[in-house]
C-alpha positions in Angstrom: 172.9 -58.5 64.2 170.3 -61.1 64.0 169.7 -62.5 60.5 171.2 -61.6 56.6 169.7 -57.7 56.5 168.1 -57.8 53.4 169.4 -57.0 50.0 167.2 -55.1 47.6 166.6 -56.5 44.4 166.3 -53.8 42.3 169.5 -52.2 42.8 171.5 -54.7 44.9 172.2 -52.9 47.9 172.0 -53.0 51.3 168.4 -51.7 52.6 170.1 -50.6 56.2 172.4 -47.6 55.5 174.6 -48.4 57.8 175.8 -51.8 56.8 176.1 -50.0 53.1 178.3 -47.4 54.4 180.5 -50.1 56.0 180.4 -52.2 52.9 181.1 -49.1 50.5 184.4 -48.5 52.9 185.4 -52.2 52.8 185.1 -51.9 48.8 185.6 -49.2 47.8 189.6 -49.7 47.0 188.4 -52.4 44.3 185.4 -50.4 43.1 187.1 -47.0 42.5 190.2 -48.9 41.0 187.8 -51.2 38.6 186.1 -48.0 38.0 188.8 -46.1 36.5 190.2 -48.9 34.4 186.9 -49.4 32.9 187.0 -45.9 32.0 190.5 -45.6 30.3 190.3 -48.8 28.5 186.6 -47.9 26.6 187.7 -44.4 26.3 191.0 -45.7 24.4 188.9 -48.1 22.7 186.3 -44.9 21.2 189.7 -43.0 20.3 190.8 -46.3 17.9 187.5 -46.4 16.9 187.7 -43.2 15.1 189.7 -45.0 12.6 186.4 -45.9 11.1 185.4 -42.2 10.9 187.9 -41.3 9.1 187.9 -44.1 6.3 183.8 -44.5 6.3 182.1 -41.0 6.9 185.0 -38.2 5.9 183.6 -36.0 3.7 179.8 -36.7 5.3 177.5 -34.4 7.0 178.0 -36.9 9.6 181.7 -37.0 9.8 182.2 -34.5 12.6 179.6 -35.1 15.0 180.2 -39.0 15.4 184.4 -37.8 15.7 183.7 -35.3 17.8 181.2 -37.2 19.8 184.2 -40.5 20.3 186.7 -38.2 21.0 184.8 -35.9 23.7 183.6 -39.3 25.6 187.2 -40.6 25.2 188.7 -37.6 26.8 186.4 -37.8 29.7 186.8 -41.4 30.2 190.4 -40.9 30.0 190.7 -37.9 32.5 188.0 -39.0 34.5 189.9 -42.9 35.3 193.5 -40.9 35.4 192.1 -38.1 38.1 190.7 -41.7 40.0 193.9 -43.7 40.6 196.3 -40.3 40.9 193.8 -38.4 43.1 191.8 -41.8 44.8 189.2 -40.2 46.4 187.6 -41.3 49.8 184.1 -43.5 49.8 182.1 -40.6 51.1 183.2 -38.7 47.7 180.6 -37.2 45.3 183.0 -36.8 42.8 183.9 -40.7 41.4 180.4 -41.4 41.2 179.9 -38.3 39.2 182.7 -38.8 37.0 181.4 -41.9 36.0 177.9 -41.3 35.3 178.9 -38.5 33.0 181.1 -40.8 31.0 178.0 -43.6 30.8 175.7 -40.7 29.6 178.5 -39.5 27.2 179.5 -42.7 26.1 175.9 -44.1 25.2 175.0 -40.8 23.5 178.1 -41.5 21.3 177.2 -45.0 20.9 173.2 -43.9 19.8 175.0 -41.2 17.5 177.8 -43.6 15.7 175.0 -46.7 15.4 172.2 -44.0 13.7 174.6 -42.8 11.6 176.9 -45.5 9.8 173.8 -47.3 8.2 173.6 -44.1 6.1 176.6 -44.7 5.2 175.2 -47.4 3.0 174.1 -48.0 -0.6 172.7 -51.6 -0.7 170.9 -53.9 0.8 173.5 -56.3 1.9 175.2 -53.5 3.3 172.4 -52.1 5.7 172.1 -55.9 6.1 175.8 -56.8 7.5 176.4 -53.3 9.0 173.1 -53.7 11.1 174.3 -57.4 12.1 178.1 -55.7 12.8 175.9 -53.2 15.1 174.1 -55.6 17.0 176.9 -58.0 18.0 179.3 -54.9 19.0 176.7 -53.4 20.8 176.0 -56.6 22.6 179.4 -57.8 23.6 179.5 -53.8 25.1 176.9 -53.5 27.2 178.4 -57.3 28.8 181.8 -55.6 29.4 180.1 -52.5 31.2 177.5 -55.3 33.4 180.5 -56.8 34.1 182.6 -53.8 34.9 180.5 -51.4 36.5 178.8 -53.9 38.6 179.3 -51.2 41.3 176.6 -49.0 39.9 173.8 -51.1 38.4 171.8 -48.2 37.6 174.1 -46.8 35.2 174.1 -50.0 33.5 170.5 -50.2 33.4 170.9 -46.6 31.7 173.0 -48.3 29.3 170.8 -51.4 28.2 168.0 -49.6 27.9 169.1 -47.1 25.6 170.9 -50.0 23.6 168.0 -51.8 23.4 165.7 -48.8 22.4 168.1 -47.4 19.9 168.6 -50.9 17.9 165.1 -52.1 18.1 164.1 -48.6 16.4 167.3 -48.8 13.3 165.5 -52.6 13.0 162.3 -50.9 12.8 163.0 -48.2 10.4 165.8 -50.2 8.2 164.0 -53.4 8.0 162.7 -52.4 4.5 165.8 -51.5 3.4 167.6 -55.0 5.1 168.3 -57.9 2.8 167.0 -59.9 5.5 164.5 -59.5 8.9 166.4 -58.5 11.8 164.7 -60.6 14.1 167.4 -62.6 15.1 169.8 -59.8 15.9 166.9 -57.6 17.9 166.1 -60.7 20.0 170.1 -61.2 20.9 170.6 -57.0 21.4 167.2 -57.5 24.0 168.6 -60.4 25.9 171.9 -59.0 25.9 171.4 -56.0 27.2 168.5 -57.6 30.1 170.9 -59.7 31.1 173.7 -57.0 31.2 171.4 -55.8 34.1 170.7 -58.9 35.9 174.4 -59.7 36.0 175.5 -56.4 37.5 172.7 -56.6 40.2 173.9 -60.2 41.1 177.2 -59.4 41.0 176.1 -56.8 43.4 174.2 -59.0 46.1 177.0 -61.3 45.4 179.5 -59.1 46.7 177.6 -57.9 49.7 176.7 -61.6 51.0 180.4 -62.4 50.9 180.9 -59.2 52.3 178.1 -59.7 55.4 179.9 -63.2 56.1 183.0 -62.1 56.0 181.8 -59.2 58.5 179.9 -62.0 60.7 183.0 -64.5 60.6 185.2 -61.5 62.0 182.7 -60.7 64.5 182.9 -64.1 65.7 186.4 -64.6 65.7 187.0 -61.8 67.7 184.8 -62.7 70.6 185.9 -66.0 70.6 189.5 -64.4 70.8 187.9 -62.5 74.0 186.4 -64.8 75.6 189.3 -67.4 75.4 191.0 -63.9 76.6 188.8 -63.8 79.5 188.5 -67.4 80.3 192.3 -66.9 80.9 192.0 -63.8 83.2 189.3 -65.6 85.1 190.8 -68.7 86.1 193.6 -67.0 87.1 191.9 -64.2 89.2 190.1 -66.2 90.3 192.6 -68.2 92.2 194.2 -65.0 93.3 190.7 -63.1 94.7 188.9 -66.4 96.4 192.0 -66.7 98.2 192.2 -64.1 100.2 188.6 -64.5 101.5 189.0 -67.5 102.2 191.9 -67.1 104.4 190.0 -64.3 105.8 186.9 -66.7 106.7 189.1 -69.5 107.9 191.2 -66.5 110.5 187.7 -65.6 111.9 186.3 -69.1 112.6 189.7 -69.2 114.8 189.5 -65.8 116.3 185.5 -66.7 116.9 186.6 -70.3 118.6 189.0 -68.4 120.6 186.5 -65.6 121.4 184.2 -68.2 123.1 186.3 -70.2 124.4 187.2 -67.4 126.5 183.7 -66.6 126.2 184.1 -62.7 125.4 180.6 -62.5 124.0 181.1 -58.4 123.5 183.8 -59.2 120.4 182.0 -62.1 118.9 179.1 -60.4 117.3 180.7 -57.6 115.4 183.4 -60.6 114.3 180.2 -62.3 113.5 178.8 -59.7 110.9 182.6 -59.5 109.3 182.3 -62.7 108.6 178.7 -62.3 107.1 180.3 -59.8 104.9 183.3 -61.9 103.7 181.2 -65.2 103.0 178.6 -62.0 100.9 181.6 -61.2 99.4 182.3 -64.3 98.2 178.7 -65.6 97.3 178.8 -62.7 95.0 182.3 -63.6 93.3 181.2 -67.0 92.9 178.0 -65.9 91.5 179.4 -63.1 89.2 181.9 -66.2 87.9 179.0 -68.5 87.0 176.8 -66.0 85.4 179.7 -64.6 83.7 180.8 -68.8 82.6 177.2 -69.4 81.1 176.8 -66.2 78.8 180.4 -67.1 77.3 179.3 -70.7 76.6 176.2 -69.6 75.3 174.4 -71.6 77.6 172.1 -69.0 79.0 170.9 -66.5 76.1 170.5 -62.4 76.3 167.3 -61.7 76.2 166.7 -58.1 76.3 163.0 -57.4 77.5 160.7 -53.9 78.2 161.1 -53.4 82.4 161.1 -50.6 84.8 164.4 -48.9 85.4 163.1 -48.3 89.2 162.0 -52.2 89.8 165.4 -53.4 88.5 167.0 -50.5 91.3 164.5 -51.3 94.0 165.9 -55.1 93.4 169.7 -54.4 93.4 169.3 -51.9 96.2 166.7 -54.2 98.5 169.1 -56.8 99.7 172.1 -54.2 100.4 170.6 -51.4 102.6 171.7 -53.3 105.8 175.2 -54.5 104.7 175.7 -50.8 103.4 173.9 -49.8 107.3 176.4 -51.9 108.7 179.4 -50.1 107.1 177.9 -46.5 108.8 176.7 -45.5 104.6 173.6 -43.8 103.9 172.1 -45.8 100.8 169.5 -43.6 98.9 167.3 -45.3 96.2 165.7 -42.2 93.7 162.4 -43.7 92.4 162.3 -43.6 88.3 159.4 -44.1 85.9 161.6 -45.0 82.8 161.3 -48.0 80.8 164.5 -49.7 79.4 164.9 -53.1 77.0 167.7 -55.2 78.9 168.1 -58.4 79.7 166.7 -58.4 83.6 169.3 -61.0 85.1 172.4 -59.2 83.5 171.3 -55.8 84.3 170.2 -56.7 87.8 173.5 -58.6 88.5 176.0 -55.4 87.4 174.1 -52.9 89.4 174.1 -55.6 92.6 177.9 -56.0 91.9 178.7 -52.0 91.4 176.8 -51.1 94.7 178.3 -53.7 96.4 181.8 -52.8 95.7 180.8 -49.4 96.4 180.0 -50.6 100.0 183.3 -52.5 100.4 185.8 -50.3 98.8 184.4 -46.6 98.9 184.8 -45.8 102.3 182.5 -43.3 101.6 179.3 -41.8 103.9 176.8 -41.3 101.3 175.4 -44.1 98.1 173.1 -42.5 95.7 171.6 -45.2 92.8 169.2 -43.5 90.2 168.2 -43.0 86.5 169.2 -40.1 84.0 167.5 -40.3 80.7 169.1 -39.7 77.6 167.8 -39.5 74.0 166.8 -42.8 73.0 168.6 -44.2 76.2 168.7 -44.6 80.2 171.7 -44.5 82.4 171.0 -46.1 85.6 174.0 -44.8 87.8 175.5 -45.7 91.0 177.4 -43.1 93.0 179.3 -43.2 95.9 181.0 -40.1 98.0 184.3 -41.7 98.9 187.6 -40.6 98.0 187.8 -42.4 94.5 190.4 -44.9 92.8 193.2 -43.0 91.6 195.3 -39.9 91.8 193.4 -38.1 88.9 190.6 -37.9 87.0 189.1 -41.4 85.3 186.9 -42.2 83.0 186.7 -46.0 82.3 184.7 -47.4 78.9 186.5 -51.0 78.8 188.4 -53.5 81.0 191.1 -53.3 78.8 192.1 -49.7 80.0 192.3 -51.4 83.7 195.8 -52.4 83.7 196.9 -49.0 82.1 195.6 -46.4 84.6 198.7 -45.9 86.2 201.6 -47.6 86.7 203.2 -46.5 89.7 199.1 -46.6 91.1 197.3 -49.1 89.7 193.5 -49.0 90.5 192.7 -52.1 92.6 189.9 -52.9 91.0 190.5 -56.6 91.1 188.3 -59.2 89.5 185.2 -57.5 90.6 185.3 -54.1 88.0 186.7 -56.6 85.5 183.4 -59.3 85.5 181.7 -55.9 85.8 183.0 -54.5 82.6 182.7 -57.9 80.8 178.9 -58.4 81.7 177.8 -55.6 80.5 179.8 -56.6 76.9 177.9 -60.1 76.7 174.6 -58.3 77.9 175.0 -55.3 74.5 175.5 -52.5 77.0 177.6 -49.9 77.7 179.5 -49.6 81.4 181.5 -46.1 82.2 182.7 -45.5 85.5 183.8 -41.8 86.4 186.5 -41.2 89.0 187.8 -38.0 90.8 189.9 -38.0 93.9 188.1 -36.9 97.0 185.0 -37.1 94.7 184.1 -40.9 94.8 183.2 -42.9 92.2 180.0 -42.8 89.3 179.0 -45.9 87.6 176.6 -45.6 84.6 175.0 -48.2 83.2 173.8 -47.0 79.6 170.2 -48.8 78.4 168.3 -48.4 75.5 165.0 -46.9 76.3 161.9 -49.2 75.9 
């Protein structure tokens, strides 16, 4: 991914759903256990609070519905967080987030309910006065706790803030007659209290997703640089293992070819002549795979994916191979395509050269068919051969790292060829499968996005 995906303000998540998803599965440990805490220790908190029921409003009209109303949000607090840590339900559940929006709705209706009621409760003056003062500092100091501890859903504590805010503003308005004193003071701290309640758990939000998205980009990069320090490793040394051989096989030739003339036998020196074409092809192509392969890793030459034509980019890779694969006695068949595809040229040009070029070499095959098959939303160019295939039993190969694993008594000799192969099409974001069946050849599909 190119740039931080943006972040929306209003709710402080993730526009792109699926870098949500994978943040809600990264969290969602902390959230649901933070979740369920918050709700048993308020809910335990509205059961001590009855207390004040009992001592203030027994005998009231009031009395039951504000006990009632603290113990039936306590209850559901204190199931709902139990049910969360015993039963910890997956991040794709319906069921947390429902628990705790019923709790938030049942706990602010109890805290509207208990706040209307208790200035009844008064006589004088200085009583409306200091209970209306009590009101806006406990109310305040909760709707913090809940910004803080429900950060995970900001719109349940925007739910919660407003109806604080609404319900104290309207006891200011309606007791102020009654007060000792204005309640300016107190209806200022309730407002900025419960706006910034809101602000905090939105930035506590975004917060947690940008340390999220650069902890997710950090691990990205660590891991390719663990592959590519991987497959520095593998090349160096394959690469001293596969240029040797030929090399030894050019340096035998020149000899047989001195020899040949020498005892001028012009009849054997041209067909020794076109081997020797082949092996120096061979390893113009290893050294080129290599280089290619050395500058994507260093990030010296950029991917640069770009709208082309699927049959150009075969045209290309097939042009310069018809009369090596002529040479070998195989029929090499181009189908014409009309699809577009976004790749980088270079890359994709270089892989489909490569596979048909091992095809050539190592099928032993009659027949070389390179086409298109579209896909939804993609295009996989392909590259099949008729030969008799790389193994004992069927194969279907996604990643170089199932190479070495194929078979142990039979290991495919793909050498560093399939390897580089595998690799390019890694660096250049596309997907490489190769299909195998004895006595069935091999299929080699390049997957592209479609233009």
């Amino acid at each position: 991914m190119l740039g931080e995906p943006k972040i929306r303000r209003l709710d402080g998540r993730f526009d792109d759903p699926e870098i949500e998803a994978a943040f809600m599965r990264d969290s969602w440990s902390g959230i649901q256990v933070q979740a369920a805490l918050t709700l048993i220790g308020f809910s335990l908190a509205w059961f001590v609070s009855t207390a004040s029921d009992l001592l203030y409003l027994q005998g009231s009209p009031y009395f039951l519905t504000t006990l009632s109303a603290r113990l039936l949000a306590g209850s559901i607090g204190l199931l709902g967080g139990a049910w969360l840590l015993m039963a910890r339900p997956g991040p794709d559940s319906r069921v947390q987030p429902l628990i705790v929006y019923v709790w938030i709705l049942m706990s602010t209706l109890t805290t509207v309910i208990v706040a209307s009621v208790f200035p009844t409760a008064e006589a004088t003056p200085d009583g409306v006065a200091d209970l209306l003062v009590f009101t806006s500092s406990w109310m305040s100091l909760h709707v913090l706790a809940i910004g803080v501890a429900l950060a995970a859903f900001p719109w349940g504590v925007a739910f919660v803030s407003t109806a604080y805010m609404i319900t104290y503003l309207i006891l200011a308005v309606i007791w102020n007659d009654q007060s000792e004193h204005p309640l300016v003071a107190q209806s200022v701290m309730i407002i900025a209290c419960c706006c910034f309640a809101w602000l905090m758990a939105i930035t506590f939000s975004m917060r947690a997703r940008r340390r999220f998205y650069i902890t997710r980009l950090y691990e990205q990069a660590k891991v390719a640089a663990e592959k590519a320090q991987e497959f520095s490793s593998f090349l160096l040394a394959a690469t001293g293992h596969d240029i040797r051989q030929p090399v030894y096989a050019l340096d035998l030739n020149a000899s047989m070819l001195e020899e040949l003339v020498d005892a001028e036998r012009w009849d054997k020196v041209k067909p020794l002549v076109q081997r020797q074409k082949l092996v120096a092809s061979n390893v113009a192509s290893m050294l080129s795979s290599v280089l290619e392969l050395s500058y994507l890793d260093n990030a010296k030459r950029p991917v640069t994916p770009t709208a082309c034509d699927a049959g150009d980019l075969l045209r290309d890779s097939v042009s310069g191979l018809r009369d090596v694969a002529l040479g070998r006695g195989m029929a090499l068949q181009c189908v014409p395509c009309s699809a577009r595809v976004r790749v980088d040229p270079g890359v994709a040009g270089h892989i489909l050269s490569n596979l048909i070029s091992n095809a050539i070499t190592h099928s032993r095959g009659s027949r070389l068919l390179v086409g298109a098959r579209r896909g939804d939303g993609f295009v996989d160019l392909v590259v099949a051969d008729n030969g008799g295939g790389m193994a004992d039993r069927d194969l279907v190969l996604e990643s170089r790292s199932a190479l070495p694993r194929i078979d142990a008594r039979k290991p495919v000799r793909s050498g560093m060829g399939m390897e580089i192969m595998f690799r390019l099409a890694e660096r250049g974001e596309l997907a490489l499968r190769i299909h195998s069946r004895p006595g069935h050849g091999v299929m080699a599909c390049l997957r592209c996005p479609r233009a």
